[in-house]
C-alpha positions, 0 to 999 in steps of 0.5 A: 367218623372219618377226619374228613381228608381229601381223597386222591382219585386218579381220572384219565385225560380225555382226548383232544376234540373227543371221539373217533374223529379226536384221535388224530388231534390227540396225537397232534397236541397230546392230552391236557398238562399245566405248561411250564412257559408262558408262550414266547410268540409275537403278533407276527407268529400269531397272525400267520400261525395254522388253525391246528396250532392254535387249537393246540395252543388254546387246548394247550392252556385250558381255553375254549376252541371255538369259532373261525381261525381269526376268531381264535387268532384274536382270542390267543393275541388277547390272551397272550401278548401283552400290550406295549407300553 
């Protein structure tokens, strides 16, 4: 009987948006890491931020990219500011 360790097992990152057409987001935001820093952006940055920076933010930090650009500057908003008190 084995002592029931945890064994290690090394996996690639997959790329960013997957497939042929991902390889250009791949390069654009880089595959998968934990970050080290909250983000540091105000609700201004945010309401005028482009649609590919905030799929490579969401991305950034293991939350869903879907829906329109206000969708997703909704989502990020809700996620990352914190409300004033």
């Amino acid at each position: 009987m084995s002592g029931g360790g945890m064994e290690s097992v090394a996996t690639p990152f997959p790329s960013v948006g997957g497939g042929t057409s991902g390889q250009q987001g791949a390069k654009r935001c880089g595959p998968f890491q934990m970050p080290l820093h909250y983000p540091r952006y105000t609700k201004a940055d945010y309401e005028t931020m482009p649609e590919w920076k905030l799929d490579c933010l969401l991305n950034q930090y293991g939350l869903p990219v879907t829906g329109d650009v206000e969708s997703k500057r909704k989502f990020a908003m809700g996620a990352f500011l914190w409300p004033s008190n």
